[in-house]
C-alpha positions, 0 to 999 in steps of 0.5 A, spaced: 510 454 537 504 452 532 503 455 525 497 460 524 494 458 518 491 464 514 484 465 512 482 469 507 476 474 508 470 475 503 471 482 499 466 485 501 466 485 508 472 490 509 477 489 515 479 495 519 477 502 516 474 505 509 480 509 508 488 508 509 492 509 514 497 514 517 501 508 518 499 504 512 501 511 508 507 512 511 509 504 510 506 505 501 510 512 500 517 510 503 517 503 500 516 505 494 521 511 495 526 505 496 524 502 489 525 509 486 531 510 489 535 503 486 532 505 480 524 503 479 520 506 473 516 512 476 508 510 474 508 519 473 511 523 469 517 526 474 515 534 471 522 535 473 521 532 480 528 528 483 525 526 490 524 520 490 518 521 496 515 526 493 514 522 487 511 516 491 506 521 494 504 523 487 504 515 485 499 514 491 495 521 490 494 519 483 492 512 484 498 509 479 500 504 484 498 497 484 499 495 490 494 491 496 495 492 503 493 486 507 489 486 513 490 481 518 485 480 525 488 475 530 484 470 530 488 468 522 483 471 517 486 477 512 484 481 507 487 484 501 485 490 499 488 494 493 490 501 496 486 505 490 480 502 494 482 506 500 484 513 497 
């Protein structure tokens, strides 16, 4: 089976939609819980908080995470588009 070789796509031109999705939320917010839980530094202050899934949400809903989903069409372009550009 051949390799697909990746083409990157202009930042302007945005794949898929404007906003995240469910799945890419769900996807941010548990691998970021993971992170928390073998010990990661939060982003926020915690304020009492000990659930690591519910500090991941409020790292994503304050924008404090630098992370970049990538977008990829089957023809082998992708785009990687920072996630505080999507909330």
């Amino acid at each position: 089976m051949p390799k697909k070789t990746l083409k990157r796509v202009a930042q302007k031109s945005l794949i898929g939609p404007p906003r995240l999705t469910k799945y890419e939320r769900a996807r941010i917010i548990g691998a970021r819980a993971l992170q928390l839980s073998y010990g990661a530094p939060a982003f926020i202050p915690r304020e009492g908080l000990y659930d690591v899934t519910e500090i991941a949400k409020r790292e994503l809903e304050a924008k404090a995470l630098p992370i970049s989903i990538r977008r990829q069409l089957p023809d082998g372009t992708y785009q990687d588009i920072p996630v505080q550009d999507l909330l």
